[in-house]
C-alpha positions in Angstrom: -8.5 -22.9 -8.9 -11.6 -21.7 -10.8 -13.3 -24.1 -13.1 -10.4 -26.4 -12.0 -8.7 -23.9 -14.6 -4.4 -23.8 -13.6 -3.3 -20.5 -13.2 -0.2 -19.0 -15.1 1.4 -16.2 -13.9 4.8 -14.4 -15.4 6.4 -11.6 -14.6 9.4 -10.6 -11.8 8.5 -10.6 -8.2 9.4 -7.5 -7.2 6.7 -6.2 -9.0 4.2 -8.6 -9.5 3.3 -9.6 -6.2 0.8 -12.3 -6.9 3.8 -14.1 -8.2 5.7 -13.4 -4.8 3.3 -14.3 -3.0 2.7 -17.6 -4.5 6.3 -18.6 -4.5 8.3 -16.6 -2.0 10.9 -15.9 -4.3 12.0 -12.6 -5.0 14.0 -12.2 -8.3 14.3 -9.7 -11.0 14.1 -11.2 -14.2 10.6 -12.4 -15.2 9.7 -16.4 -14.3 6.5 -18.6 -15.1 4.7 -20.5 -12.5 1.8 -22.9 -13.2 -0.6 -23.2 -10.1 -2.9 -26.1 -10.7 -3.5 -25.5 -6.4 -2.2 -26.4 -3.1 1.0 -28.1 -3.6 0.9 -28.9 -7.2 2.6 -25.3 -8.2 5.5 -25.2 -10.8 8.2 -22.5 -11.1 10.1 -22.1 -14.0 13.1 -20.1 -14.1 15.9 -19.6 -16.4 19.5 -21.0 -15.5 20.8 -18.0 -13.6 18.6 -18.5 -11.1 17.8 -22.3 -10.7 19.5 -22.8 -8.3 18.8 -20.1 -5.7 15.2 -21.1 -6.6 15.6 -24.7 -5.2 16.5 -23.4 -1.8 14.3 -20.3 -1.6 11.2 -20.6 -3.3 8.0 -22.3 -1.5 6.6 -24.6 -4.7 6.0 -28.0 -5.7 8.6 -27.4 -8.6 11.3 -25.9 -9.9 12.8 -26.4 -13.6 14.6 -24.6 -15.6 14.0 -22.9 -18.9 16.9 -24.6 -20.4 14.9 -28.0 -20.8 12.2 -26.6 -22.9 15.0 -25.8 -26.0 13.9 -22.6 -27.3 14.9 -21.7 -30.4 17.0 -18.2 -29.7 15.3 -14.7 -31.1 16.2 -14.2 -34.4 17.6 -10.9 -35.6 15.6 -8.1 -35.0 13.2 -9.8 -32.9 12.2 -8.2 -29.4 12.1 -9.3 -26.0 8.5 -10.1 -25.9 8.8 -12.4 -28.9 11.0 -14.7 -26.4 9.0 -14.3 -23.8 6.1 -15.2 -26.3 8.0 -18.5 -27.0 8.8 -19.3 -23.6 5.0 -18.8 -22.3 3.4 -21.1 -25.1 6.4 -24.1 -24.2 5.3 -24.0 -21.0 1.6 -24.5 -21.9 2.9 -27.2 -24.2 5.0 -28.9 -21.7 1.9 -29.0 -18.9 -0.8 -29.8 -22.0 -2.4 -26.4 -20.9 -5.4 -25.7 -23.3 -6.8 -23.2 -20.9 -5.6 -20.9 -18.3 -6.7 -17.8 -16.0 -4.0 -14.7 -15.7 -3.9 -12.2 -13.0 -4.3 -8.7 -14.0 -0.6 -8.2 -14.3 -0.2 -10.5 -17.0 0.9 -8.6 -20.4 -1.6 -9.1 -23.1 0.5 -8.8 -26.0 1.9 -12.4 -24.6 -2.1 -13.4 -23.9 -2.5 -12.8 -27.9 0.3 -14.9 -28.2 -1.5 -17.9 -26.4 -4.6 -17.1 -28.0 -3.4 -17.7 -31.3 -1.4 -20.8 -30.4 -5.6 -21.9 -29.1 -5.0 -21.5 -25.5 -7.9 -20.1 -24.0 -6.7 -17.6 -21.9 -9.3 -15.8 -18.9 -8.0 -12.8 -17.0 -9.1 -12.4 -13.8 -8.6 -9.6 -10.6 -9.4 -12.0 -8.1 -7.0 -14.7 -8.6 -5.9 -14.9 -4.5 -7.7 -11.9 -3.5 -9.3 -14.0 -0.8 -6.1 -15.6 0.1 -4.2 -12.6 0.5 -6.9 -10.2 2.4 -7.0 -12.6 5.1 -3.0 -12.2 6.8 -1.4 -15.1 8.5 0.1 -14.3 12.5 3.6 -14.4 10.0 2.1 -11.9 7.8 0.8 -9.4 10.7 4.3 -9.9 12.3 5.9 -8.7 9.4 3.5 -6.2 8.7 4.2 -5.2 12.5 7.7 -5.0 12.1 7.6 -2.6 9.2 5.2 -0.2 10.9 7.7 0.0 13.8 10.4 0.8 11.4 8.0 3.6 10.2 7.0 5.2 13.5 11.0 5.6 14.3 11.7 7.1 11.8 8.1 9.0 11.3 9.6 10.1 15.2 12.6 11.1 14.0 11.0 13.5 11.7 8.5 15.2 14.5 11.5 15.4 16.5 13.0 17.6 14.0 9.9 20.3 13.9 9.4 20.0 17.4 13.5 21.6 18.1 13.0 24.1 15.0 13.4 27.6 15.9 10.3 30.1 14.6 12.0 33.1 12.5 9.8 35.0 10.2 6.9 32.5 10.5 8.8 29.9 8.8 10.7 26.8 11.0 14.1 27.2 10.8 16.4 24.0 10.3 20.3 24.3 10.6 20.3 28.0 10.4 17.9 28.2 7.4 14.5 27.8 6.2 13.4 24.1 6.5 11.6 22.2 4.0 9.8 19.2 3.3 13.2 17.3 1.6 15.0 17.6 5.0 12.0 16.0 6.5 11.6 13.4 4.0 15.7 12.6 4.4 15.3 12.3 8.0 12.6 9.7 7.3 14.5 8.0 4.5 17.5 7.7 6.1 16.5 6.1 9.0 14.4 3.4 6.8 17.6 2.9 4.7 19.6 2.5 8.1 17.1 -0.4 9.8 16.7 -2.4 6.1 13.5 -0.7 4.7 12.3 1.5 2.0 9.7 3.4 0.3 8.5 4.5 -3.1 8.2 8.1 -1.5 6.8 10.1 1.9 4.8 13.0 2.3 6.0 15.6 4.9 4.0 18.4 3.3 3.2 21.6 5.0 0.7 24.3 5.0 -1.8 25.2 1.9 -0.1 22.9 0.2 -1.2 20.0 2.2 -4.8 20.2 1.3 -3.7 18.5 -1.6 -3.4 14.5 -0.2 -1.0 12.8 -1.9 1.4 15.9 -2.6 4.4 15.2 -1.3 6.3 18.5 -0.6 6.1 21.9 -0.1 8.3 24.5 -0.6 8.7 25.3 3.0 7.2 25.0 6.3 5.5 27.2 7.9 5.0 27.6 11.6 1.2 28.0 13.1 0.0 25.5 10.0 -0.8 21.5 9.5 2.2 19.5 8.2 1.3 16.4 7.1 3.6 13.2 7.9 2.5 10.4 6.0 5.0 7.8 6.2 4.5 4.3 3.8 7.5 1.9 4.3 8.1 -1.3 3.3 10.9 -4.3 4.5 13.1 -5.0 1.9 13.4 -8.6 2.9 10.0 -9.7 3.2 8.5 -7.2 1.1 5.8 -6.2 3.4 4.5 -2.6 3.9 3.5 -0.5 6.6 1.7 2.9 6.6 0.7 5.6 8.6 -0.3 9.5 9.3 0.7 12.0 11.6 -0.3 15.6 11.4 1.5 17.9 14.0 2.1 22.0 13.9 5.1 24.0 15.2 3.9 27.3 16.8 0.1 28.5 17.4 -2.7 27.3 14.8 -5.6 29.5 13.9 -8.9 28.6 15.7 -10.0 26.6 12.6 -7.2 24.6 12.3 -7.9 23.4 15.8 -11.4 22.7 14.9 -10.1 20.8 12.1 -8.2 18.5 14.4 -10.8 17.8 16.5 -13.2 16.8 14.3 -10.5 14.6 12.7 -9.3 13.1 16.0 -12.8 12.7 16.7 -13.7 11.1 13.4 -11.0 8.5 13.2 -11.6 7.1 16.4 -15.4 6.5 15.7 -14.1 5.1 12.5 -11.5 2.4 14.6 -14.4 1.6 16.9 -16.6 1.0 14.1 -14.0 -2.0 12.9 -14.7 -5.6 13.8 -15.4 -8.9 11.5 -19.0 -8.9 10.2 -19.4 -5.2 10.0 -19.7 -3.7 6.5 -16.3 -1.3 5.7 -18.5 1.6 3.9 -20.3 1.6 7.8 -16.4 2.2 9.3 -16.4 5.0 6.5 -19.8 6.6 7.3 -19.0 6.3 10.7 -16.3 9.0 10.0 -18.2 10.9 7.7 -21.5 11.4 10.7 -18.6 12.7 13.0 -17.6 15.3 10.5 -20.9 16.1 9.7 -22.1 17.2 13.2 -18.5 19.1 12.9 -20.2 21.0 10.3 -18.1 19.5 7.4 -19.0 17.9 4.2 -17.6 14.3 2.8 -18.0 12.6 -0.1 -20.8 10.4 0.4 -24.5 11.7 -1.5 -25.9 12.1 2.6 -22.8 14.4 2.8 -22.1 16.2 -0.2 -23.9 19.3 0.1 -22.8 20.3 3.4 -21.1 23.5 2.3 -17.8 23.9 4.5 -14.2 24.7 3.3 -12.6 22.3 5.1 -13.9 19.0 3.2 -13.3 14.9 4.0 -12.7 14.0 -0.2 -11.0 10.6 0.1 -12.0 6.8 1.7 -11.6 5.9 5.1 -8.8 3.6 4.0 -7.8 0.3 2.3 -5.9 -3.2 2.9 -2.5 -3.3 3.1 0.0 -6.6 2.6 3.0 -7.0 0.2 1.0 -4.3 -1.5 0.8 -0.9 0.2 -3.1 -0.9 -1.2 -5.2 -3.8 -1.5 -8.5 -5.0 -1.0 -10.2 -4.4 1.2 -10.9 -0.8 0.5 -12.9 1.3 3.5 -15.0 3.8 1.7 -18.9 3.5 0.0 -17.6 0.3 -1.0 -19.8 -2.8 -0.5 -17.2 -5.0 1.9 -17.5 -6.9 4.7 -14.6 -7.0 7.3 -13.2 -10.4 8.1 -10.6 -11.3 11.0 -7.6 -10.7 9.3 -7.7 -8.1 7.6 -5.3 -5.7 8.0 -6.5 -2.0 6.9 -6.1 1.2 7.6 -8.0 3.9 8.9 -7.0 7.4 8.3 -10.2 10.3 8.1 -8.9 13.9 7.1 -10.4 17.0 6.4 -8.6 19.3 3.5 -9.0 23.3 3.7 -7.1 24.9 0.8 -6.2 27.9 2.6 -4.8 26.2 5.5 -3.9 22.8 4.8 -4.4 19.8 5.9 -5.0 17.2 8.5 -5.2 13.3 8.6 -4.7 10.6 11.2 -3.6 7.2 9.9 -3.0 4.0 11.9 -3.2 0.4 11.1 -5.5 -2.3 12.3 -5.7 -5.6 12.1 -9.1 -7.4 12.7 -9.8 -9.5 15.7 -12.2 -11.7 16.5 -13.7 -8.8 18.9 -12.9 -5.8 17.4 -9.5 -4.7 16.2 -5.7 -4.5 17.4 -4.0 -1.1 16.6 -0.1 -2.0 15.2 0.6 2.3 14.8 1.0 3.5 18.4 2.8 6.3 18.2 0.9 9.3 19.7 -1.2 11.8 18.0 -0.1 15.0 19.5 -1.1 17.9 17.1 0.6 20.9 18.5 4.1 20.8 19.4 5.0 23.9 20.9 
């Protein structure tokens, strides 16, 4: 710990996943842990779930709530003033004068503490380090969740790839199809094999020059449709992510171009990976290929190369029991270690046509990187 400062963390783990990932326990009412380091970690739950803690989570300690006799809320108090009370007993019963928070940590309790003289330091970086680097149990369940994603990221290019052409739309089940029977195809099969997602993006056409939009009202033949599929296990919690761009019928000239320089890009961009290198090189690396395309990127060395088709994003970012984390590939200052687990995923963004970006997922080796995404990048599908 810094300063030999303890860290206290609160919050529920299936949204706080520093606190996950410092006791394995996944619960969803909020808990306090007090990490003084290695070993020598505290979790304190409430009664309910005492017990379940003792054989699930990975900590020095468990206790419950119920021996630190807090008074109850009196009427008209709110939930926070509890939670208030509960924090500063904690801090009384581990004689904690000072204490470092993640980011997560609510600061209307860190007032609380404050005024009760606990010194109380935020930080971001509480086990940044300890949670870029991924553990061979980490990448196989970051592995297994990406697998998860590619069937069912299948499934969906399956679907396009038997759609009729009527009209220059893709016709599914004797109608128009649209980006919700995509995403339901995806969905479905993640429910099916015991993963979710917050959302997917199966966008199509103009509308996919926007990146992170998820839909569009239908899909058109002869045009990018974006596939960008994020899942995660609901057991370990881990998530996968990746990009597939595909088109039904016969693109324009310029949407071929786009592909290209795209397939091109993103494969300078994985060759650029390996420990030691810096990740804004692995970005650059993308953005050279795209500029001898004729395309502009983000970059100050690339922004005034005037082209409709543009590359306005990073290269891509770390990826663990969040679906971003550090590191991030982009102009960022970062340097790769072995293992990391990043993606790399380069697009280029024409408002009149659409879209296109290529996403897979590496992990860093000690000689370069191992690709977990292999499922093919095949653009046009009839």
């Amino acid at each position: 710990m810094s300063d030999d400062r303890p860290v206290l963390l609160f919050g529920e783990t299936y949204h706080h996943p520093d606190i996950l990932y410092r006791t394995g326990f996944l619960v969803p009412d909020p808990v306090v842990v007090v990490d003084r380091g290695g070993s020598d970690t505290v979790l304190w739950t409430s009664a309910l779930e005492e017990g379940r803690a003792r054989k699930e989570a990975s900590v020095g300690e468990v206790r419950s709530t119920i021996e630190l006799d807090i008074a109850p809320l009196r009427p008209g108090g709110n939930e926070y003033d509890g939670w208030a009370a509960l924090v500063e007993a904690v801090c009384r019963e581990h004689a904690l004068s000072a204490v470092d928070v993640d980011a997560d940590f609510p600061a209307v309790l860190a007032d609380h503490l404050r005024q009760s003289d606990v010194d109380v330091r935020p930080r971001n970086d509480i086990y940044q380090e300890r949670r870029r680097i991924k553990t061979p149990q980490e990448v196989e369940w970051i592995t297994s969740t990406e697998n998860a994603g590619m069937a069912a990221l299948q499934e969906a290019i399956d679907v396009i790839a038997a759609a009729k052409i009527r009209d220059g739309l893709l016709m599914y089940e004797g109608r128009a199809m649209t980006s919700a029977d995509l995403i339901y195809t995806v969905e479905r099969h993640l429910l099916e094999n015991g993963n979710s997602t917050v959302d997917s993006i199966c966008c199509g056409g103009p509308e996919s020059a926007d990146p992170h939009r998820t839909a569009s009202d239908v899909i058109r033949a002869g045009l990018p449709i974006v596939l960008d599929i994020y899942p995660f296990d609901k057991t370990t919690r881990y998530w996968g992510d990746m990009t597939r761009t595909v088109v039904r019928g016969t693109p324009p000239p310029e949407v071929m171009r786009m592909w290209d320089a795209v397939l091109e890009a993103q494969q300078a961009g994985l060759d650029t990976v390996r420990p030691g290198v810096n990740g804004r090189d692995v970005h650059f690396a993308c953005c050279e290929v795209f500029k001898q395309h004729g395309y502009g990127s983000l970059p100050k060395a690339y922004r005034d190369i005037q082209s409709d088709a543009r590359f306005i994003h990073g290269t891509g970012h770390g990826l663990g029991l969040e679906i971003h984390e550090f590191p991030r590939i982009s102009e960022a200052d970062v340097i790769l270690e072995v293992g990391d687990v990043i993606t790399v995923e380069p697009g280029l963004y024409d408002p009149r046509l659409g879209g296109i970006r290529i996403e897979d997922l590496v992990v860093v080796t000690e000689t370069g990187c191992r690709n977990l995404t292999t499922l093919p990048k095949t653009f046009q599908l009839g």
